[in-house]
C-alpha positions in Angstrom: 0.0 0.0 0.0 2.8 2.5 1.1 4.3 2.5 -2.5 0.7 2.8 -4.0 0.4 6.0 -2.0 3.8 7.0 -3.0 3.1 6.8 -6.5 -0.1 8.6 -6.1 1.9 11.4 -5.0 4.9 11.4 -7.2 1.9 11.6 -9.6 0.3 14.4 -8.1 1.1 17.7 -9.8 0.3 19.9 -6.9 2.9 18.2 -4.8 5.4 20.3 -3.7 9.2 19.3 -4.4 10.0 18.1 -0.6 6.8 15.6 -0.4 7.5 14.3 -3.9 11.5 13.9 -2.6 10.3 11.9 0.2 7.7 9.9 -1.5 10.1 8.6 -4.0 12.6 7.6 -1.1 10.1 6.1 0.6 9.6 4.0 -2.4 13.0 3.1 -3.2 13.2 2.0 0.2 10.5 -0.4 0.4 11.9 -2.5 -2.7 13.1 -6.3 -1.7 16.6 -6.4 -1.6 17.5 -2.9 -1.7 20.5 -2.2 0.8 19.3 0.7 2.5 22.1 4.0 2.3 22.0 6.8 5.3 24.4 10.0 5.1 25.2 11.4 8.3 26.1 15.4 8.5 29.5 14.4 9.6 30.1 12.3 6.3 28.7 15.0 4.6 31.4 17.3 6.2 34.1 15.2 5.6 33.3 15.3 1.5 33.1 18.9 2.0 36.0 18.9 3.1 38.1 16.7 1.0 36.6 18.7 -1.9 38.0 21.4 -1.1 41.5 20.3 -0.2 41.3 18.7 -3.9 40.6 21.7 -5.1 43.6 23.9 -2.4 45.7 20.8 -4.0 45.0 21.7 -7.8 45.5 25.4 -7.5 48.8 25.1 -5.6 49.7 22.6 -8.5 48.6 25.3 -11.0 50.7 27.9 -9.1 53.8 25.8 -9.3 53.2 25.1 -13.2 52.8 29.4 -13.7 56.2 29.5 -11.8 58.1 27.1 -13.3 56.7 28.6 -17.0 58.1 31.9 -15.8 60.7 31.1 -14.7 61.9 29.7 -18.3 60.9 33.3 -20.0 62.6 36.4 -19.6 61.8 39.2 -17.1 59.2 41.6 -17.7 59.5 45.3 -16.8 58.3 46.2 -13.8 54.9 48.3 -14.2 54.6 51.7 -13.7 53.7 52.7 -9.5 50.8 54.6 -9.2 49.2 56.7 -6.1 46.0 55.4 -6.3 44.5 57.6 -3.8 45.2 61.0 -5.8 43.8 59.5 -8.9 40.4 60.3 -10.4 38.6 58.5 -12.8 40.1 60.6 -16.0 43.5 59.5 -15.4 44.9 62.3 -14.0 45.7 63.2 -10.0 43.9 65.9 -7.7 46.5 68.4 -9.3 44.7 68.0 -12.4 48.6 66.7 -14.1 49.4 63.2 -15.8 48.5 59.7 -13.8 52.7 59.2 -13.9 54.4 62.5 -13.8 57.8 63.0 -14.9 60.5 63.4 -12.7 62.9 66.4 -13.8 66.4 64.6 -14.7 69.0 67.4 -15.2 71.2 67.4 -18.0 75.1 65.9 -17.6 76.0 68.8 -17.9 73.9 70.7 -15.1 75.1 67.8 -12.9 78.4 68.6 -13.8 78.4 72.3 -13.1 76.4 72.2 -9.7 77.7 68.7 -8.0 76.2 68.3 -4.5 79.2 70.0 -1.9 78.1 67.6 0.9 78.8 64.3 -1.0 81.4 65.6 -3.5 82.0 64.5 -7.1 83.1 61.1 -6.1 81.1 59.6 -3.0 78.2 59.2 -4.6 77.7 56.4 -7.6 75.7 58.5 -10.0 77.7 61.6 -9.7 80.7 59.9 -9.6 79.7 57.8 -13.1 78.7 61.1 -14.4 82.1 62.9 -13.5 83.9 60.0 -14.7 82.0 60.5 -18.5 82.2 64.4 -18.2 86.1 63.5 -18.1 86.7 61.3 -20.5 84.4 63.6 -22.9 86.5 66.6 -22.1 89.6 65.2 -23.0 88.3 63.9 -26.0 86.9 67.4 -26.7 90.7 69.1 -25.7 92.8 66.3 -27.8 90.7 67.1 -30.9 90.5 71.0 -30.5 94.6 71.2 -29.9 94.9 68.9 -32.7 93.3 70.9 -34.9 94.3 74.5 -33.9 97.8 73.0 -34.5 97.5 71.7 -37.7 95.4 74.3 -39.0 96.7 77.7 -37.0 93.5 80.4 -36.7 94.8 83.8 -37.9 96.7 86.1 -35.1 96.5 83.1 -32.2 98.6 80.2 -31.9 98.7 77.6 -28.9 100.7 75.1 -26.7 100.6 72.5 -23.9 102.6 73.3 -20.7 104.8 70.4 -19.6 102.6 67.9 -22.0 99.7 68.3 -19.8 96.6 68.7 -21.7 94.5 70.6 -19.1 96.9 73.4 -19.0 97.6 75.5 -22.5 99.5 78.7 -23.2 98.1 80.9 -26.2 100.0 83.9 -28.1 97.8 86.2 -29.7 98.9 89.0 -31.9 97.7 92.8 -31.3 95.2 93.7 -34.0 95.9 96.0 -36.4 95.2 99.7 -36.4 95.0 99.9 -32.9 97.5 100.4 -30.2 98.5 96.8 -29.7 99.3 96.1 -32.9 103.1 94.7 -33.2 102.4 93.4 -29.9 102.7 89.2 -28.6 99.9 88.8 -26.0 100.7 85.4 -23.9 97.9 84.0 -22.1 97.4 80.7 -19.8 94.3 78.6 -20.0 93.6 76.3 -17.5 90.8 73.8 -18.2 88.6 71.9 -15.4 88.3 68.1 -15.5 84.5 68.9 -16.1 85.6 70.9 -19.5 83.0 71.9 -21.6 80.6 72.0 -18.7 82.5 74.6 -16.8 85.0 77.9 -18.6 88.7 77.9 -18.6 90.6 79.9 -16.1 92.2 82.4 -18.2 94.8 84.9 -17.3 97.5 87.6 -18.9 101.0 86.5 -18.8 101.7 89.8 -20.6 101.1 93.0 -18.9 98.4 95.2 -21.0 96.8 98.8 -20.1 93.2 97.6 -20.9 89.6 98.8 -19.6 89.0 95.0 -19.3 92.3 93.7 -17.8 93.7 94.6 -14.4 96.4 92.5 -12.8 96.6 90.2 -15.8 92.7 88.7 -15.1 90.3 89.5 -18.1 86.8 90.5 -17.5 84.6 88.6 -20.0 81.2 87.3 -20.1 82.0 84.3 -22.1 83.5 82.9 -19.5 80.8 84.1 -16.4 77.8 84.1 -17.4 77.3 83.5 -21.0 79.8 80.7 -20.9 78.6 77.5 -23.4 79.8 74.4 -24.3 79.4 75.1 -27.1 82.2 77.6 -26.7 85.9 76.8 -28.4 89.5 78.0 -27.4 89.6 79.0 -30.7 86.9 80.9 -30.1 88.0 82.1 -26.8 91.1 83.5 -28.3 89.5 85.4 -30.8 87.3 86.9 -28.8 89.9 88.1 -26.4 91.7 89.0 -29.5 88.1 91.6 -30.5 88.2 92.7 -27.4 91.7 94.5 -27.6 90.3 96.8 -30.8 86.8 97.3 -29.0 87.3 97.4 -24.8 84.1 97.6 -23.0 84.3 100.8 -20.5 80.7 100.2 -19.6 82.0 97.1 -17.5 85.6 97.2 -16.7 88.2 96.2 -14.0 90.2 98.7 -14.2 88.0 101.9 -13.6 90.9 103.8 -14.0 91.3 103.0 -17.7 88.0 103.0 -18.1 87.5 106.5 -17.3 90.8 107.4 -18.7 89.0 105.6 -21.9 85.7 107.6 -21.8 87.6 111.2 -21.0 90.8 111.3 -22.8 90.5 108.6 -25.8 94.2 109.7 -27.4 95.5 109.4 -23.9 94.2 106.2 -23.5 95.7 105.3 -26.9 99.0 106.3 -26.0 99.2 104.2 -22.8 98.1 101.1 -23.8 100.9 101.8 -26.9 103.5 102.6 -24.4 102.5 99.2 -22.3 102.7 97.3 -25.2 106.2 98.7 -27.0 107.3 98.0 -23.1 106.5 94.8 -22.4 104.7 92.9 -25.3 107.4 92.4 -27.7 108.4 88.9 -28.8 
């Protein structure tokens, strides 16, 4: 009778699904023979369980294969480190500027001219790689400009290395003409930094001269103050000390005292720096 009933209700369509569930157990159990199968909740914890240490097990597994597959390839770069918290949704930060802003990097030669006084040139690994470069680059610079101002002369200068060392030069320039240095040898010594082009020569008067622009054989030039370039030559160097003996600049002297001389009594002034150079600028 029970499994009349329980067909009755599997049959019935206005069963609900927990009634017909139990109906069609009850039906399976009351077949002759049938072995009769109870799941505990602990046996249903333990499958739980097992389950999911297969599954802990197969993604360790798949961790090790992604490991050993990169391992076998080569690095990638490392992405880019963003603030997250300053970043809006169009890409840019709270300053209203580029998700990854761009650090300034000064120039070698910036570096070069303003190294940090508390570390030094040396102690530190970048500036010290970038002295090291800035060295090599201005010997390479001297060597080629020396070779070629002494196979090729420039008109009224001529130069020479002091005791073969190639940082320190002596120049002879010649008194233009039609003024009162003409006939006149004008030796100068130019002393170069290690960080040469990056930083001006040190250049002095080994001849005395009566100049608005020379007092105590140092030379008052902006080319090398502060219009000084790397781009800047010895050859041009010398020939712009060379303009500035047939055009002084009274306007910006160091020696007032010519300078006003200059602006007062030109033919005066004339006849000085004539006397100086018949006096002590002959070869």
């Amino acid at each position: 009778m029970a499994p009349r009933r329980s067909a009755r209700t599997l049959a019935s369509p206005a069963a609900t699904p927990l009634i017909r569930r139990a109906a069609f157990r009850r039906a399976v159990e009351a077949i002759p023979g049938r072995v009769r199968i109870t799941t505990t909740a602990s046996q249903r914890r333990r499958t739980t369980t097992t389950a999911s240490r297969r599954r802990r097990t197969t993604t360790t597994a798949s961790r090790r294969r992604a490991i050993q597959s990169a391992a076998n390839q080569p690095p990638a770069e490392d992405p880019p480190v963003t603030n997250r918290r300053g970043i809006n949704s169009r890409g840019t930060n709270r300053r209203g500027t580029n998700r990854l802003p761009v650090q300034d990097t000064a120039p070698i030669v910036t570096l070069l001219q303003n190294p940090d006084p508390q570390r030094g040139t040396g102690s530190h690994a970048g500036i010290g790689a970038l002295t090291e470069f800035g060295t090599k680059l201005g010997l390479r610079r001297l060597r080629m400009e020396l070779a070629k101002m002494t196979s090729d002369p420039t008109d009224g200068c001529t130069v020479e290395l002091v005791d073969d060392c190639i940082y320190d030069w002596k120049a002879v320039i010649l008194g233009p003409l039609g003024t009162p240095y003409e006939g006149g040898h004008f030796e100068l010594r130019l002393q170069f930094p290690q960080t040469y082009p990056a930083r001006p020569p040190f250049l002095m008067f080994l001849t005395e001269v009566y100049h608005c622009n020379v007092l105590y054989r140092a030379i008052c030039v902006d080319i090398l103050g502060s219009t000084w370039s790397p781009a800047l030559t010895v050859e041009k160097i010398l020939l712009s000390i060379r303009s500035l003996l047939s055009d002084p600049n009274p306007e910006n002297p160091l020696n007032g005292a010519a300078a006003e001389l200059y602006k007062t009594d030109r033919e005066e002034y004339d006849r000085m720096a004539r006397q100086w150079t018949l006096r002590f600028a002959q070869p």
